[in-house]
C-alpha positions in Angstrom: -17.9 -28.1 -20.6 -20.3 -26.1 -22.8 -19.2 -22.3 -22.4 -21.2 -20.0 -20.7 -21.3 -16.6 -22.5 -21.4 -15.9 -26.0 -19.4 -12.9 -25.3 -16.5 -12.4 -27.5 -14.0 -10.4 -25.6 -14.3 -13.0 -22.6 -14.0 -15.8 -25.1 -11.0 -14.5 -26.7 -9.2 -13.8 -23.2 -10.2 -17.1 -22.0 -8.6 -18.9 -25.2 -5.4 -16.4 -25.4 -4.6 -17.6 -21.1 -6.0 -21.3 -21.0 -3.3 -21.4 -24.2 -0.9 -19.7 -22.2 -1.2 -21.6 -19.2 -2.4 -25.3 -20.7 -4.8 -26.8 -18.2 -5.5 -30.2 -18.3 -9.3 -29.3 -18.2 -11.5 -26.7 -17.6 -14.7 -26.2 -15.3 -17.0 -23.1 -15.6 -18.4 -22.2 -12.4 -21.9 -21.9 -12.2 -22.3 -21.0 -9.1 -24.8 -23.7 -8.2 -25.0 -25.3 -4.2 -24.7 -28.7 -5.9 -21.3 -27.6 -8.1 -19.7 -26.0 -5.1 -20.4 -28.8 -2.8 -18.8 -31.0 -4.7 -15.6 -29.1 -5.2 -15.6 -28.8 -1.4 -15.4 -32.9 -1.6 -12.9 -32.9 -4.0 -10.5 -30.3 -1.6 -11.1 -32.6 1.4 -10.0 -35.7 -0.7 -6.9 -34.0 -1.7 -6.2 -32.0 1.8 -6.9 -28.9 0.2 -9.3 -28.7 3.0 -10.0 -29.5 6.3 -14.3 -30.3 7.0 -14.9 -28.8 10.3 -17.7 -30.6 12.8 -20.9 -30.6 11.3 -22.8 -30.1 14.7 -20.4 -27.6 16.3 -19.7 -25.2 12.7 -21.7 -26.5 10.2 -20.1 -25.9 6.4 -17.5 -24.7 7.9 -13.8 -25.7 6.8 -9.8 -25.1 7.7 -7.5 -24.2 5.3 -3.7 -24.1 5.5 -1.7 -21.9 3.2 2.4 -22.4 2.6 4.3 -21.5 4.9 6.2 -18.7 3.0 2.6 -17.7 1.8 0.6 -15.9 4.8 -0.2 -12.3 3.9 -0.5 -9.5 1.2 3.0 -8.9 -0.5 2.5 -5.0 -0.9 6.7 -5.5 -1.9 5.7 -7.8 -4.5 2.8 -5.9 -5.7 2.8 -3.4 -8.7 0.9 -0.7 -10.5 1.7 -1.3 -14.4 0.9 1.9 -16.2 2.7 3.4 -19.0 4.4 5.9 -17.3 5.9 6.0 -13.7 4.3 9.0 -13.0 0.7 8.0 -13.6 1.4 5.4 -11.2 2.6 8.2 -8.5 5.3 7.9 -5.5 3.5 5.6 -3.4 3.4 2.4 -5.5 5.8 0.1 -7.1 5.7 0.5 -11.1 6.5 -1.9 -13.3 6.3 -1.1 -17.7 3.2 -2.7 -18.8 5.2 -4.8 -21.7 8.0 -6.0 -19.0 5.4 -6.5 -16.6 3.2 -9.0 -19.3 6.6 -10.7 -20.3 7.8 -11.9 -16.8 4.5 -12.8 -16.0 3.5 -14.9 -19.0 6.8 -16.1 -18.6 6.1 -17.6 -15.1 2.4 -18.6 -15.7 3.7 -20.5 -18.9 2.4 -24.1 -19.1 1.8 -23.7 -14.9 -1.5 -25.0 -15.1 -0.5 -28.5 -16.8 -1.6 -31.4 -14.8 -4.4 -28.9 -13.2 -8.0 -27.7 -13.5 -8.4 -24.2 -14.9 -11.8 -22.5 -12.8 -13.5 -19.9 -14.9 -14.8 -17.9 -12.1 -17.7 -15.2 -13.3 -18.3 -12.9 -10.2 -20.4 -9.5 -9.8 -19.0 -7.2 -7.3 -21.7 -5.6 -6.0 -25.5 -6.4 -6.4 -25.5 -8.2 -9.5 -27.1 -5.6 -11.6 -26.8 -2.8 -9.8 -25.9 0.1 -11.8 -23.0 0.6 -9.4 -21.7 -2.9 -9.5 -19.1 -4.2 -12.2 -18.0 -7.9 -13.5 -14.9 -9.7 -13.1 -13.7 -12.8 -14.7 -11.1 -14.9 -12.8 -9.2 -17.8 -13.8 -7.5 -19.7 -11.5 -6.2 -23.2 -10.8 -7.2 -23.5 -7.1 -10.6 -25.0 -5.2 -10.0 -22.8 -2.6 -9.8 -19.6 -4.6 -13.0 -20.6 -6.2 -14.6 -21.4 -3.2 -13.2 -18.4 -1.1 -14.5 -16.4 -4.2 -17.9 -18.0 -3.7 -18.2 -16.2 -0.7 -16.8 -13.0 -1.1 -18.8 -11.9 -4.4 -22.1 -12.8 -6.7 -20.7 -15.9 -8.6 -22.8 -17.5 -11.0 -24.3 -17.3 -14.6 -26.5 -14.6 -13.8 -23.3 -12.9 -13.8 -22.3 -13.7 -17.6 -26.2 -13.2 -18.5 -25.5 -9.4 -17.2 -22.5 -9.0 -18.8 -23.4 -10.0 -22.0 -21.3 -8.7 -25.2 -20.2 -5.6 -22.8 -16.1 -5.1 -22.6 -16.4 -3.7 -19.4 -15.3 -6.6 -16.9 -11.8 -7.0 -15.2 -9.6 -9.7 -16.4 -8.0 -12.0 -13.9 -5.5 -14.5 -14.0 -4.4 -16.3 -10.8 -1.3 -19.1 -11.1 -0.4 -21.1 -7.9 3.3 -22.1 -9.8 5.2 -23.7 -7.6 4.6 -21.0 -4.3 7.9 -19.4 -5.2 8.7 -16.1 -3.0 11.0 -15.0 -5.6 8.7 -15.1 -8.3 5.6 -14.1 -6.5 4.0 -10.7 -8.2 0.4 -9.5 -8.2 0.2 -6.9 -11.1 -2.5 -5.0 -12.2 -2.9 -3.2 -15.7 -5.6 -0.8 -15.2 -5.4 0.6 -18.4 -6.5 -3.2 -19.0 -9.1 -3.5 -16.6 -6.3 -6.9 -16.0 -4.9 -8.5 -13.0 -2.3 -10.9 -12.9 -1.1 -13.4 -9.7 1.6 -15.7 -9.6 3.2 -18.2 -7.0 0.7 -17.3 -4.3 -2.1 -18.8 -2.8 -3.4 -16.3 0.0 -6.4 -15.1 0.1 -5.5 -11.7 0.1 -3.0 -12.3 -2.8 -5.7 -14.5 -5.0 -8.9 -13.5 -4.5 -9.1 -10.9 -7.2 -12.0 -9.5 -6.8 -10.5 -7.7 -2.9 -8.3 -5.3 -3.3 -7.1 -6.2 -6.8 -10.0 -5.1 -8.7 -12.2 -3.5 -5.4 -10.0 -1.3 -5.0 -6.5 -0.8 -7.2 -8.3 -1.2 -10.3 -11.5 0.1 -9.4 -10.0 3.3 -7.7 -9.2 3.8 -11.4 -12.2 3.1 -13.3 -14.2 5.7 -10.5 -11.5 8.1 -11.6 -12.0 7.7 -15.0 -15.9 7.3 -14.9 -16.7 10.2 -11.8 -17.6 7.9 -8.8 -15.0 6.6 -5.8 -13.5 3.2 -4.6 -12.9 3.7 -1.4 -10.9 1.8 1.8 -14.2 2.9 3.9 -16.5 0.7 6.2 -20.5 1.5 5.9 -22.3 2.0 9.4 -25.8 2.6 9.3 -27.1 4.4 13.2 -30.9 3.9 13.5 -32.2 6.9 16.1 -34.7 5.4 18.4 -37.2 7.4 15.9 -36.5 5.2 13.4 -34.7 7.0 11.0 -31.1 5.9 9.7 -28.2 7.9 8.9 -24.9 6.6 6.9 -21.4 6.7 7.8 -18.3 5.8 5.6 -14.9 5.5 7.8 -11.5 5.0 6.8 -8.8 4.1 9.2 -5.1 2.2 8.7 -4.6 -1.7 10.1 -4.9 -2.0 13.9 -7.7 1.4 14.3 -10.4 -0.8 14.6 -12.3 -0.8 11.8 -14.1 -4.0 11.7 -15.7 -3.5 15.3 -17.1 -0.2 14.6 -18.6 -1.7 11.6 -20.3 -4.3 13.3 -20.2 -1.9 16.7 -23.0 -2.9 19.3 -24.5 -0.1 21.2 -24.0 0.4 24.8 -26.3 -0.2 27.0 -27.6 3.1 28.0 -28.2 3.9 24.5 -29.8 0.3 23.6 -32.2 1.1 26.3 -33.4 4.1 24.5 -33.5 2.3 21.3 -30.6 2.7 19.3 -29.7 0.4 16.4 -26.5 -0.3 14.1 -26.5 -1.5 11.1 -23.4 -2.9 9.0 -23.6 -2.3 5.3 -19.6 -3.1 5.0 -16.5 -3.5 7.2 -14.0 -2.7 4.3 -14.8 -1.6 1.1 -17.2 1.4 -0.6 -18.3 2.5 -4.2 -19.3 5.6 -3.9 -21.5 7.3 -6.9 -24.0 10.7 -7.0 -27.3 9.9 -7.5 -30.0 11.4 -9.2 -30.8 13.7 -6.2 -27.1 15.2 -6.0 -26.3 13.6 -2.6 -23.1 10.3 -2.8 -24.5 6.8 -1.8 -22.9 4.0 -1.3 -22.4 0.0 -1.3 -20.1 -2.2 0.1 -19.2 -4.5 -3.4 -18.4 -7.4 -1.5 -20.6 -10.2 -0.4 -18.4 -11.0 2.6 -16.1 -10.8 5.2 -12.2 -11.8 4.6 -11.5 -11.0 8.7 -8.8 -11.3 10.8 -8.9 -14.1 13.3 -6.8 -13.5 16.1 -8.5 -10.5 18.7 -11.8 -11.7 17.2 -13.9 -12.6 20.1 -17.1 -12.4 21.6 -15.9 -9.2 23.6 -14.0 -7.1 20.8 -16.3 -8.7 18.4 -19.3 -10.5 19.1 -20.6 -10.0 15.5 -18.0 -11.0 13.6 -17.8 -14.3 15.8 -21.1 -15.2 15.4 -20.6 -14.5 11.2 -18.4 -17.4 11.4 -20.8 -20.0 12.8 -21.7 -20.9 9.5 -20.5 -21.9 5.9 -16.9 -20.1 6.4 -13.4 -20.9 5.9 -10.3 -20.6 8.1 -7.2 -20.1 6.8 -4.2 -20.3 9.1 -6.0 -20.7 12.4 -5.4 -23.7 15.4 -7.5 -27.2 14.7 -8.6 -28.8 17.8 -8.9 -31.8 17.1 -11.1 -33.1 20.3 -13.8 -31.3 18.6 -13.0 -30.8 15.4 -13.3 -26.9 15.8 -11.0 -23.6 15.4 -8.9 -21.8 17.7 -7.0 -18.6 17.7 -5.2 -16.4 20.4 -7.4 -13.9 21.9 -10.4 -16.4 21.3 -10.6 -17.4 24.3 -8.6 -18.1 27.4 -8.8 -22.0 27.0 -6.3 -22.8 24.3 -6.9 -26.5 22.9 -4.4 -29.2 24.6 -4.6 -31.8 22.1 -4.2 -29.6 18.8 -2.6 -28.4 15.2 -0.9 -25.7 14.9 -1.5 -23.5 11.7 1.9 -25.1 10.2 0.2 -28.5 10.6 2.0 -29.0 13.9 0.9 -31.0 17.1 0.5 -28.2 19.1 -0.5 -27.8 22.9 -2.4 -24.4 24.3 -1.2 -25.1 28.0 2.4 -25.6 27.2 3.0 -23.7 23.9 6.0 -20.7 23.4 5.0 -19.8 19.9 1.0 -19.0 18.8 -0.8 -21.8 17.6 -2.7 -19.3 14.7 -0.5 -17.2 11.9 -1.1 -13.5 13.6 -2.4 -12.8 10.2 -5.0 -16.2 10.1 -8.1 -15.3 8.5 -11.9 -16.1 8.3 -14.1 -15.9 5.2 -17.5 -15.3 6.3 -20.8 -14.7 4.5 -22.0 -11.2 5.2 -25.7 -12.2 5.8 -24.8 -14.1 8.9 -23.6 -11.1 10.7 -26.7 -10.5 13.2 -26.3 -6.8 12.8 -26.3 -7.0 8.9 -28.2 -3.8 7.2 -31.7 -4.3 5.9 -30.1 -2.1 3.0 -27.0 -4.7 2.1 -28.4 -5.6 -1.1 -29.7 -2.4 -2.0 -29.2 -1.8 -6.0 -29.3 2.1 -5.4 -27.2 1.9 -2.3 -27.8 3.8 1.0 -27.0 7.8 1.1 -24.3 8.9 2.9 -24.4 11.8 5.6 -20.9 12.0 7.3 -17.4 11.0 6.2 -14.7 9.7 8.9 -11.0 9.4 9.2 -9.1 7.8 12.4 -5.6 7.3 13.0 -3.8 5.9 16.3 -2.2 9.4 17.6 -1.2 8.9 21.4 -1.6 12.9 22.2 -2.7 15.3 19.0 -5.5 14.4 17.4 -8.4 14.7 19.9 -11.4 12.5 20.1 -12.8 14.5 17.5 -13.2 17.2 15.2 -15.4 18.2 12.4 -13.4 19.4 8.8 -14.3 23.1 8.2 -15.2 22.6 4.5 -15.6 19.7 2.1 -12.0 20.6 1.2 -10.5 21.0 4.4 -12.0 17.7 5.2 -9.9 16.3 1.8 -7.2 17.8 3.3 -7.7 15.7 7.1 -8.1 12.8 4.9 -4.7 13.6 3.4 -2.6 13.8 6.1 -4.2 11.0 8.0 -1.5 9.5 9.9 -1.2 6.3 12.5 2.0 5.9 15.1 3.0 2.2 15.3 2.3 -0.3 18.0 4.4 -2.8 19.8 3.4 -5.3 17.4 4.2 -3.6 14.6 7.9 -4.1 12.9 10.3 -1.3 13.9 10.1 1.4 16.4 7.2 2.5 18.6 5.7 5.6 18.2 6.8 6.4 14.7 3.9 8.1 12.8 2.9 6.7 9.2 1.2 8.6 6.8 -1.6 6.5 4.8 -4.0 9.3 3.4 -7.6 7.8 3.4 -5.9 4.4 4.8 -5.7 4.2 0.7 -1.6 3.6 0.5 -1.3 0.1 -0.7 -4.5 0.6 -2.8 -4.5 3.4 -4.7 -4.4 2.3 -8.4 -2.8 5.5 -9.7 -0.9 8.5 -8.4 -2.1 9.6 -4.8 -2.0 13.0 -5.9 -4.6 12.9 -8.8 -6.3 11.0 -6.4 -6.8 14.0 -4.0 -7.8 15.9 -7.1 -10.1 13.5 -7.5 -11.6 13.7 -3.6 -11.9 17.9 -4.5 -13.5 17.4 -7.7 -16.0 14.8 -6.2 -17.1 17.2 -3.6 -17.5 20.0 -6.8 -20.3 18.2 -8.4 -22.0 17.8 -5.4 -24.5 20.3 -3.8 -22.9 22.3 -0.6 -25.8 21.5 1.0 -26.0 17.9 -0.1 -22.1 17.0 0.6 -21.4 14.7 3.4 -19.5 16.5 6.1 -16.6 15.0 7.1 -15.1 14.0 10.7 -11.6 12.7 12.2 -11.7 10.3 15.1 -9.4 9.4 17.3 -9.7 6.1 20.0 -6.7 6.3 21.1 -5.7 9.4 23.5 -3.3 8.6 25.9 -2.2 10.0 29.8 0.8 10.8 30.7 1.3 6.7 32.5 0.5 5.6 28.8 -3.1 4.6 29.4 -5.9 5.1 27.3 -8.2 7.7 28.0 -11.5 7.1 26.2 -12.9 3.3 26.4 -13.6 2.5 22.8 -15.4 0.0 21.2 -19.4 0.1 21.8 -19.1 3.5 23.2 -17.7 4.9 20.0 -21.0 5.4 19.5 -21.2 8.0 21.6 -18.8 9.9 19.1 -20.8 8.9 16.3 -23.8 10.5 17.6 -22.7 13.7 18.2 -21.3 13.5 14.7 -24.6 12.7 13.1 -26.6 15.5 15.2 -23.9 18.0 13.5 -24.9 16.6 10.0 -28.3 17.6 10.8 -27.5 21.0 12.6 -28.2 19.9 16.2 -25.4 19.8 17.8 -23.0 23.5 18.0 -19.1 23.3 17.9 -16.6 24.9 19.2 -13.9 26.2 16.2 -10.4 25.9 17.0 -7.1 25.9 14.7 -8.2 22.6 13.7 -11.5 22.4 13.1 -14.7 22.0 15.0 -14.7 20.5 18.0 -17.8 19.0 20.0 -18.5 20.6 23.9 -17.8 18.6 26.4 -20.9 18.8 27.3 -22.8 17.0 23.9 -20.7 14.0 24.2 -23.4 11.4 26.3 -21.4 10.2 28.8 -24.1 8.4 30.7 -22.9 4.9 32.4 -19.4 5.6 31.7 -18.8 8.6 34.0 -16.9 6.1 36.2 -14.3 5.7 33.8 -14.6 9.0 31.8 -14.4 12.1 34.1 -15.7 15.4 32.8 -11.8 16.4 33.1 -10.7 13.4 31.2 -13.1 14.4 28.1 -11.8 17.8 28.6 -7.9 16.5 28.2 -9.1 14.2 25.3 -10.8 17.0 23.5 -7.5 19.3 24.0 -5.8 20.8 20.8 -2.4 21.5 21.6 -0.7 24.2 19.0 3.0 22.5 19.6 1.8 19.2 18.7 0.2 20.6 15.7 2.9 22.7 14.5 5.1 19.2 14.4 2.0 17.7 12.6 2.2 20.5 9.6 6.1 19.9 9.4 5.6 16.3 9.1 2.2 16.8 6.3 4.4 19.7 4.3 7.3 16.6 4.5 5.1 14.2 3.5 3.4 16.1 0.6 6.9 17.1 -1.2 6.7 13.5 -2.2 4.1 14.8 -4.5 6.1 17.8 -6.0 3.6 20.3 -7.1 1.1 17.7 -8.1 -0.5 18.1 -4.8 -3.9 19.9 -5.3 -3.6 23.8 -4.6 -6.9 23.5 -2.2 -4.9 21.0 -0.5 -1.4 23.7 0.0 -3.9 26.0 1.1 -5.5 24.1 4.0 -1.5 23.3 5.0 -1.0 26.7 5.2 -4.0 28.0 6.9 -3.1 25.4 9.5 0.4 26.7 10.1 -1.1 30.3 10.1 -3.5 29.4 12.8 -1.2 26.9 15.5 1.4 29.8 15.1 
């Protein structure tokens, strides 16, 4: 097929790995209806994929992966720099030269008998001066396809580009789905990503975390702007107006449903509105008037199935009606739809397991979906999508918010003192494990802005990074940032705030103190709302003015555990830990005693 760009640098890549890995032919995606149609076709034919009913979820289809092949390898997964030190304590290293040996070694000749896919994708509004190319090669359909939704894939991509050396090479092998050999590398000196022997989604779609965030966490260190593990919630007042809110929070916080949160009722009637600009992923950049905006680079949704349903998340279920893909999920074959625990409670009888397994909901000991299935959903069906989504400029950002699952410390909330103190909460952000995480219950895991598996380069430059961002930004102009916490427990072990749509209520109060409405209290820890600001209308049943009381309390033992465990935590770093951040520790100490 004729070639696409006349770019010389993507050329020469393209030549130096389709030699490398010897396809039998090569296709150049276009990004055309009529292209990716008929690769859908060509999956179906070959059991790639599974067409879902027409009627029921049109262009929808099921996907199974291997069975040793279900999630992100973070084991398997390395930061290739050339020293260990620039990639930092938290990843795994591996010397770029040993690292591009073993893989060309494994990705040698791996594509013969195969298509190679030349996959040109903008994350990002394609030309948006935040946005940046990648280039992905790759010998699976369902990459290509998956990739189709996720990101801007087309020519106008290569017609952007055009002679620039700024793009991200990627190179994605299926091999023979070896566990042993699997490795996703990244080079970000390079601006290169390598993936062998897997074929997950989370694993293969290069443009997610690979290059979203590992690599791109770089290149915003490098070039002064942010890659961030933050959703993008836009709150409309019922005046109209719309404030911004970027949150991080670690696996099983409940990110996705407070980016696509719906209002409770009380304040619907008044005329509230939410708006989701992004469930996962920011670039942040200053603009021209000093204040950081925002996109979400991504052009969809790579959820997790089971929990999703029409309580937890009505729009996330509804952004799956349409032209998505399962992974991993239950097939029922009566109708020729989807399952997954949680769903609903009226499992399929006559069914397929995610392992390709007959498979019956009324009699079944083991789940009929992989806890880790997956849907790949196009953002623009999500009913509460942001009028702002494609936004060039992106959407200006007022508040900054970290969560963690703490059982008693943290309290509902708390506002950072300063832009560094609030670098510092980020920090130390911490989440204590659930029952169905592996291992034991309770124990408290630090993933500073939720950023552990994703930070491209040593966490503490990072941090540095997080100080010197707030630097070139006004005082008056830098987002204030919050820490939220959902999960409060009594002394039975019940949860004491009710979550979900009422988060909002949180929220609110946290956007009236951006805009000097709402007083504080100060405590050791930062401010704090009164009780008496939270809106606690239609939920008073369930949330007592004593409860919000207890779930606002600071208590100084607690807290001087919690700076033993952050001064712990930070000696990872040695004394590459920023000096603001040893002095917020400190003050801390000082002030729980």
């Amino acid at each position: 097929m004729t070639e696409r760009t006349k770019n010389p640098t993507v050329l020469a890549w393209l030549k130096e790995m389709t030699d490398l890995v010897q396809p039998d032919a090569v296709v150049w995606i276009d990004g055309s209806e009529t292209q990716l149609e008929a690769l859908r076709k060509e999956a179906c034919a070959s059991g790639e994929l599974h067409k879902l009913n027409e009627d029921l979820l049109p262009g929808c289809y099921l996907h199974r992966t291997a069975l040793n092949d279900v999630a992100r390898v973070e084991h398997r997964t390395f930061i290739c720099t050339p020293t260990k030190e620039m990639a930092g304590p938290t990843n795994n290293w591996m010397a770029p030269e040993e690292g591009y040996a073993l893989l060309k070694g494994i990705a040698k000749g791996s594509y013969k008998g195969r298509t190679a896919y030349i996959i040109p994708y903008s994350m990002g509004p394609v030309g948006s001066p935040f946005s940046k190319v990648g280039v992905e090669l790759t010998d699976s359909i369902y990459v290509v396809l998956n990739m189709a939704i996720m990101a801007r894939v087309g020519q106008a991509v290569f017609d952007t580009l055009g002679d620039s050396d700024d793009w991200v090479r990627g190179l994605h092998c299926r091999c023979g789905i070896e566990e042993e050999k699997r490795y996703i590398c990244h080079f970000p000196q390079d601006n290169t990503i390598i993936s062998v022997n897997s074929g997950y989604g989370g694993n293969v779609l290069l443009g997610k975390k690979c290059f979203a965030l590992r690599i791109a966490s770089y290149q915003g260190w490098k070039e002064q702007w942010m890659a961030e593990h933050m959703l993008i919630l836009g709150i409309e007042k019922p005046n109209g107006e719309v404030k911004y809110i970027c949150a991080a929070f670690p696996s099983a916080c409940g990110k996705t449903n407070l980016a696509m949160l719906i209002p409770p009722e009380s304040y619907r009637k008044k005329g509230y509105k939410v708006w989701c600009v992004g469930d996962d992923i920011s670039w942040i950049r200053k603009g021209a008037d000093g204040r950081l905006y925002a996109i979400n680079p991504e052009n969809g949704f790579f959820g997790v199935a089971p929990g999703t349903n029409a309580k937890s998340n009505f729009n996330a279920l509804e952004s799956t009606r349409k032209g998505t893909i399962f992974t991993n999920v239950v097939l029922d074959k009566t109708g020729n739809t989807v399952w997954w625990e949680s769903l609903d409670k009226n499992p399929p009888t006559d069914a397929i397991d995610w392992k390709g397994n007959p498979w019956n909901g009324a009699e079944a000991t083991a789940p009929g979906a992989h806890p880790n299935s997956r849907f790949t959903a196009p953002a623009q069906n999500c009913p509460c999508i942001s009028p702002e989504f494609e936004n060039p400029q992106g959407v200006p950002i007022s508040a900054f918010v970290f969560g963690g699952r703490r059982a008693k410390l943290a309290p509902l909330v708390y506002q950072a003192k300063s832009w560094n103190h609030g670098v510092f909460v980020g920090s130390s952000m911490a989440s204590e494990t659930t029952a169905a995480a592996a291992g034991a219950v309770g124990v408290v895991r630090r993933d500073p802005m939720a950023m552990i598996p994703f930070c491209g380069y040593d966490m503490a430059d990072y941090w540095q990074h997080w100080i010197d961002m707030g630097a070139s930004v006004d005082a008056d102009k830098a987002p204030k940032v919050f820490h939220v916490n959902w999960f409060r427990k009594d002394d039975e072990g019940s949860f004491m705030w009710p979550g979900f749509g009422d988060n909002l209520r949180v929220l609110d109060w946290i956007i009236d103190r951006c805009e000097g409405k709402a007083e504080a209290v100060e405590t050791p820890i930062g401010y704090l709302p009164k009780a008496e600001d939270i809106d606690l209308e239609g939920i008073e049943d369930e949330v007592s003015a004593d409860t919000l009381a207890t779930i606002l309390d600071v208590d100084p033992a607690l807290w001087r555990t919690e700076a033993a465990g952050i001064a712990e935590f930070y000696a990872k770093f040695g004394d590459k830990v920023p000096v603001e951040l040893q002095e917020c520790l400190a003050t801390l100490k000082a002030n729980v005693g």
